[in-house]
N, C-alpha and C positions, 0 to 999 in steps of 0.2 A: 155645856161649854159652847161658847160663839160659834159660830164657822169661820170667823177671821182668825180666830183664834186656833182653830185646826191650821190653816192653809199658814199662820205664819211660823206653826212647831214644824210643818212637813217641809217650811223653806229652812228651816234652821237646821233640819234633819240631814237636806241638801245639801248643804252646804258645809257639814260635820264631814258626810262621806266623802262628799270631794278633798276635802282638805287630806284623809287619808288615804284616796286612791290615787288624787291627783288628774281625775277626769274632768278636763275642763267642762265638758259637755254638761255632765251635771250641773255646773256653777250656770249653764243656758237656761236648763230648766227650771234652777231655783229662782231664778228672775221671772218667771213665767207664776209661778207657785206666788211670789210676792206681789206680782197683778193681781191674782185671784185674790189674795186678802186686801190689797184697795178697793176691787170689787166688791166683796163683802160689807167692808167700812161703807163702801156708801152706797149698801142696801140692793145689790143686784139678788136674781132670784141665784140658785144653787146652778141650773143650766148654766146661765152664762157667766157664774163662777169660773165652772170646769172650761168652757170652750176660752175665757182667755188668758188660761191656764197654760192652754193648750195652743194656741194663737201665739199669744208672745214666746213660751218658751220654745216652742215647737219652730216659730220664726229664730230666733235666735241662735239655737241650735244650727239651722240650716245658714243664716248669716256667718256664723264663726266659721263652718262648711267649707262653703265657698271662697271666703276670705281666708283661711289657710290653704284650698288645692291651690289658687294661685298665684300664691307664695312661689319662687323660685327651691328647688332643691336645694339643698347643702351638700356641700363635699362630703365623702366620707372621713372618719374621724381623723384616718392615716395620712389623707392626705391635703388635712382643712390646719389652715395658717390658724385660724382662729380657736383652736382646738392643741394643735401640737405648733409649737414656735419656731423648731428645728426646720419646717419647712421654708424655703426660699431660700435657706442660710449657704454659703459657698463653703467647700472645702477643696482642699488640694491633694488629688490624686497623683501622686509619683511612678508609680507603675504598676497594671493589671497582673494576677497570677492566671493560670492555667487554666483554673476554674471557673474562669470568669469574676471571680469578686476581688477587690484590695482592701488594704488594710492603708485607713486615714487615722491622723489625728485630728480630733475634735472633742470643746470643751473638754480636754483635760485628760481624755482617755481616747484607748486605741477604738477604732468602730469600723465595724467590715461595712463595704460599699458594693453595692449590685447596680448596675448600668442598667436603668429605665428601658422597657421598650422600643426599640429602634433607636438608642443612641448608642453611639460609637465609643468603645473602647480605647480612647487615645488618653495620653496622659495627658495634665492641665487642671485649672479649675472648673469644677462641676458647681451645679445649685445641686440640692437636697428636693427632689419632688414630692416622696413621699416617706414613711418609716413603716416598717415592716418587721413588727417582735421587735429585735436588738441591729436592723441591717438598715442603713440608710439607701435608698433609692434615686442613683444617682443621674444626671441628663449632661453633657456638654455646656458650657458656656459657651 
């Protein structure tokens, strides 16, 4: 069997697993793996097969690296608009109980409200900061 022929079943290989782990990373190296079999096709020795194998995937790997740490964070899920819709949304608080939480309506049903971190307890309309289990997380407008 070729050696082009090894390096392009070991990219196909990579590319199988990825698909079912969902490791991007892999899909770095199987790019790396598919250099070596152009290397191959056009007759390098077996060394410098493996080294730009190792070279591009190994580049690649660290380019995706870098270009994901400095990616900005995501909100968390509870409290990301783009994830749950309910946030930003305003509801009308009529009056706090005892315990600290009220009982709103929204969409259609009743839904307890907990006053965010340092916002004040006054009746009015609030925004929806974040969702917590079944308890909306309310702030002042």
């Amino acid at each position: 069997m070729a050696e082009s022929t090894i390096w392009w079943l070991a990219t196909g290989l990579a590319v199988a697993v990825e698909l079912v782990t969902g490791t991007f990373y892999l899909l770095m190296l199987a790019i790396g793996l598919a250099a070596a079999a152009v290397a191959a096709h056009l007759g390098a020795s077996l060394t410098v097969q493996v080294t730009v194998a190792a070279v591009i995937g190994g580049g690649a790997v660290l380019a995706c690296h870098l270009v994901r740490s400095r990616r900005p964070k995501s909100a968390p899920a509870q409290s990301n608009r783009n994830v749950n819709l309910d946030i930003g949304e305003s509801v009308q608080v009529d009056a706090w109980n005892a315990d600290g939480t009220a009982t709103v309506k929204y969409r259609g049903a009743a839904w307890t409200v907990v006053p965010a971190p340092g916002s004040a307890q006054d009746a009015g309309m609030h925004r929806v900061r974040e969702v917590v289990g079944n308890r909306l997380v309310v702030e002042r407008i």
